[in-house]
C-alpha positions as CSV (number, residue, x, y, z in Angstrom):
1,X,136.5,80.8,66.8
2,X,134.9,84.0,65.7
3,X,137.2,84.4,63.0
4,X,136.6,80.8,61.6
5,X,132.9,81.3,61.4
6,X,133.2,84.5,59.5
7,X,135.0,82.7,57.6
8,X,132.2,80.0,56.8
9,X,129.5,82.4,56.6
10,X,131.4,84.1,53.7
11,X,131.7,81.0,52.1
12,X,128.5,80.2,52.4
13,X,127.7,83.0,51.0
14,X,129.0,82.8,47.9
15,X,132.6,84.2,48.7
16,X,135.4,81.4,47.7
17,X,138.1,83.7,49.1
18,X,137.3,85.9,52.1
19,X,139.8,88.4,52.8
20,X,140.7,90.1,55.9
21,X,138.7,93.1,55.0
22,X,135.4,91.1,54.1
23,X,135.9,89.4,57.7
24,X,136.5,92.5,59.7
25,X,133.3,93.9,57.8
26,X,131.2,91.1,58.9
27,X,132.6,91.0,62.6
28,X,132.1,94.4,62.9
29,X,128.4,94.3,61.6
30,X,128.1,92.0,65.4
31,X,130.0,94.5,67.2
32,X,133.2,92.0,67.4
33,X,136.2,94.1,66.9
34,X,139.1,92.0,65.1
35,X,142.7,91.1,66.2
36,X,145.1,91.9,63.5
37,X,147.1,89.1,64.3
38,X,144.8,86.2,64.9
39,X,142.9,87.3,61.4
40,X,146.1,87.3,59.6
41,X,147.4,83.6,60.9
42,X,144.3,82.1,60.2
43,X,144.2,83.6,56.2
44,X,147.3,82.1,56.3
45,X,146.5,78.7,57.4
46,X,143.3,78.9,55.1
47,X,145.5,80.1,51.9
48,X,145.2,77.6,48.4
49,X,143.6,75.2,51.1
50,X,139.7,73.8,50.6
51,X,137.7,74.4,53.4
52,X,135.3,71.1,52.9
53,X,138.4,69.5,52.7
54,X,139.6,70.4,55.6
55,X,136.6,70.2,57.3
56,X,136.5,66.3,56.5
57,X,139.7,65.5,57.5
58,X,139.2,67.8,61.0
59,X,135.6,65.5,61.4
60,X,137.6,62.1,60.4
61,X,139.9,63.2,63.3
62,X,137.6,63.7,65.8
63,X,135.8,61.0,64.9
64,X,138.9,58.6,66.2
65,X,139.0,60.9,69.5
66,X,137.8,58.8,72.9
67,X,135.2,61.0,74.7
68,X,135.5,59.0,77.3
69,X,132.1,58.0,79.9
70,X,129.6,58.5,77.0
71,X,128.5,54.8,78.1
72,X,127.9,56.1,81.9
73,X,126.4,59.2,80.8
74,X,124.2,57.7,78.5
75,X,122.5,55.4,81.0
76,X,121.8,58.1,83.6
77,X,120.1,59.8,81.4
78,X,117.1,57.6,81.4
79,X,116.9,57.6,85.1
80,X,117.3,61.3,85.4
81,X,114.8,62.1,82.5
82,X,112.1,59.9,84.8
83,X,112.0,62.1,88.1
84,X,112.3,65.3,85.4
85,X,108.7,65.2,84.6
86,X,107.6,64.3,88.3
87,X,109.3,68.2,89.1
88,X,108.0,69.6,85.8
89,X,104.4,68.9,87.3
90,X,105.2,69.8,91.2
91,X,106.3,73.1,89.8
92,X,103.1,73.6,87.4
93,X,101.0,73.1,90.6
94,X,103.1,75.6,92.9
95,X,102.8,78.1,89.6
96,X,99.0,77.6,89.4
97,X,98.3,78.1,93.2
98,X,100.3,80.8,93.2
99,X,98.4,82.5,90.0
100,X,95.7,82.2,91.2
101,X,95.6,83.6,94.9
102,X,97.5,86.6,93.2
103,X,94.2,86.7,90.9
104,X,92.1,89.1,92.6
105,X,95.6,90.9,94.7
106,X,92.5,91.0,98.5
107,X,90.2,92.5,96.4
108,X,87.6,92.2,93.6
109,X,86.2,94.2,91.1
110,X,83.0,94.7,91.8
111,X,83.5,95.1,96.2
């Protein structure tokens, strides 16, 4: 996956043809050191290939995959979203009390 995006940020940068040098250089720059072999399959994969093209047909592809339970998932999201808030403010209190007896730590300023 790192190799990919290296890739893309290249091309998005304004190089058409990203060799395995100019990845390398910009792995390197994250402190991602490269395999030899996984850089060199993938520039082979990519050669006299366009990468939006690809990138449509991969996203036409997926498009026709199942994910399966999105339906399920979906609906429990508005029940679970209604207690979030309720927790969201129990915690807020807890927070607040705790702030503030740790205000003055048994002692004020002017004692």
């Amino acid at each position: 996956m790192r190799y990919i995006a290296a890739y893309l940020l290249l091309q998005l940068g304004g190089n058409t043809s990203p060799s395995a040098a100019d990845i390398k250089k910009v792995l390197s720059a994250v402190g991602i050191e490269s395999e030899e072999e996984r850089l060199d399959k993938l520039l082979s994969e990519l050669s006299g290939k366009d990468i939006n093209t690809l990138i449509s047909e991969g996203s036409s592809k997926l498009s026709s995959v199942s994910s399966g339970g999105g339906a399920a998932a979906a609906s429990a999201a508005p029940a679970a979203g209604g207690a979030a808030p309720a927790a969201e403010k129990e915690e807020e209190k807890k927070e607040e009390e705790k702030e503030e007896s740790d205000d003055d730590m048994g002692f004020g300023l002017f004692d």
